[in-house]
N, C-alpha and C positions, 0 to 999 in steps of 0.2 A: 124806631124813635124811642119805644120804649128803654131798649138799652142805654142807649143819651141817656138820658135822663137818670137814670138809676146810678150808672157810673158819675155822671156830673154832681148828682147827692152825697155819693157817696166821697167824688172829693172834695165838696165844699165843708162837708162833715170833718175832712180830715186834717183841710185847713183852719179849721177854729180848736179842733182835737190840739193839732200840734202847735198852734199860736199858745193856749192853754196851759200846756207842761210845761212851755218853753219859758214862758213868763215867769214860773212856781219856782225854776231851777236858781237855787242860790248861785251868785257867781261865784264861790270857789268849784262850782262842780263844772261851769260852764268848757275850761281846758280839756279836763278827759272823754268830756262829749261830745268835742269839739271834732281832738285827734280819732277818734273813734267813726265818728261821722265822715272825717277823711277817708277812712278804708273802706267803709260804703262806699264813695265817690269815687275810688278806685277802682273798684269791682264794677259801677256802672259804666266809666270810661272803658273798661277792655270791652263791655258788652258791646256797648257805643261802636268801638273798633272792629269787633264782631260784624255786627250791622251794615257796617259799610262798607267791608267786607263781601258781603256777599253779593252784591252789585246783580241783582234781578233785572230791574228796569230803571228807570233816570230817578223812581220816588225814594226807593233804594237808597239809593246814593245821596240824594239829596237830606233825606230824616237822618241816615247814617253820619251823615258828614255835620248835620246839625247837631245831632245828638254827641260826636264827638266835642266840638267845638263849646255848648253847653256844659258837658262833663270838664272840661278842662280848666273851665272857667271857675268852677263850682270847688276842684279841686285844689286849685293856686291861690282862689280867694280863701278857702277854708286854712290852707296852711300859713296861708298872711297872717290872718286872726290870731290864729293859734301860736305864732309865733311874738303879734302883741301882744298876748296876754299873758304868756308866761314872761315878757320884759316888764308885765307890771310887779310881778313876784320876786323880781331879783335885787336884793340890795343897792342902794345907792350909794354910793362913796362920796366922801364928805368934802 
């Protein structure tokens, strides 16, 4: 129990941590942290693949197949954004 608990601090720390910076970031920085953030999400999606992958027993499969499903999500929604935001930078023709 003790570990719960220590872990679960430790993320709700991390959630107000990253709410925090994320707020501070001017949005012209908001693009390359964006794209950036993307190749994280990449790297998590192969782990993801990884995961389910190795097919242990049915829990295996099931967080594997969740964690890809999340990851993919995370990744297609990031490159949306990213791709809105740089049509806010493009000139508009008259």
């Amino acid at each position: 129990m003790e570990i719960f608990v220590t872990a679960f601090t430790i993320f709700v720390l991390a959630i107000f941590v990253g709410f925090e910076i994320i707020t501070k970031i001017p949005p012209i920085l908001h693009t390359p942290l964006m794209s950036g953030s993307n190749a994280i999400s990449g790297i998590t999606l192969i782990g993801a693949l990884y995961s389910a992958g190795i097919q242990d027993n049915n829990l295996t499969k099931i967080l594997g197949l969740a964690s890809v499903i999340f990851a993919t999500i995370n990744v297609v929604g990031g490159f949306l954004v990213t791709q809105r935001m740089l049509g806010m930078f493009k000139k508009k023709d008259k």
